[in-house]
Residue, then its C-alpha position, 0 to 999 in steps of 0.5 A: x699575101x698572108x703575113x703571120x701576126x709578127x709580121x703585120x705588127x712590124x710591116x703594117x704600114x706596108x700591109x694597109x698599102x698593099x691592101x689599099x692598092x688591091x692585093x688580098x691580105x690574110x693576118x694569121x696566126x700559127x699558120x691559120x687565117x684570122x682576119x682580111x684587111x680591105x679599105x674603107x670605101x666612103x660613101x657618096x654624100x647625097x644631094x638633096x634634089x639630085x633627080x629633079x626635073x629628071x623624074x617625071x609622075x603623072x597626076x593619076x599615080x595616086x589614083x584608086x584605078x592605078x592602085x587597084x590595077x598594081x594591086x592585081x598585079x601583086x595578087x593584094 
């Protein structure tokens, strides 16, 4: 949907639910796009400790056979 300035200063309410809703909405002026409303998607609030228990690290990650093997790996 394309709306000419006028348009989205009297229907805007209209405009911001039809692009909340999915629908592409073009604000232009004289016949050229200027601007796209799109919504505000929030982002998830992370939670500390999410992925405990579910990660598991052996005692050797840190080891310098481990590292100098992931070092060959990457040509370091």
């Amino acid at each position: 949907m394309q709306a000419n300035m006028h348009e989205a200063k009297t229907k805007l309410s209209q405009l911001v639910d039809a692009a909340i809703h999915g629908e592409e909405v073009i604000i232009a002026k004289s016949g050229k796009p200027l601007v796209q409303l799109i919504p505000c998607i929030p982002k998830k609030k992370r939670v500390f400790g999410a992925l405990k228990g579910k990660v598991i690290v052996s005692n050797d990650f840190d080891s310098k056979d481990i590292n100098d093997e992931i070092s060959d790996l990457f040509g370091v």
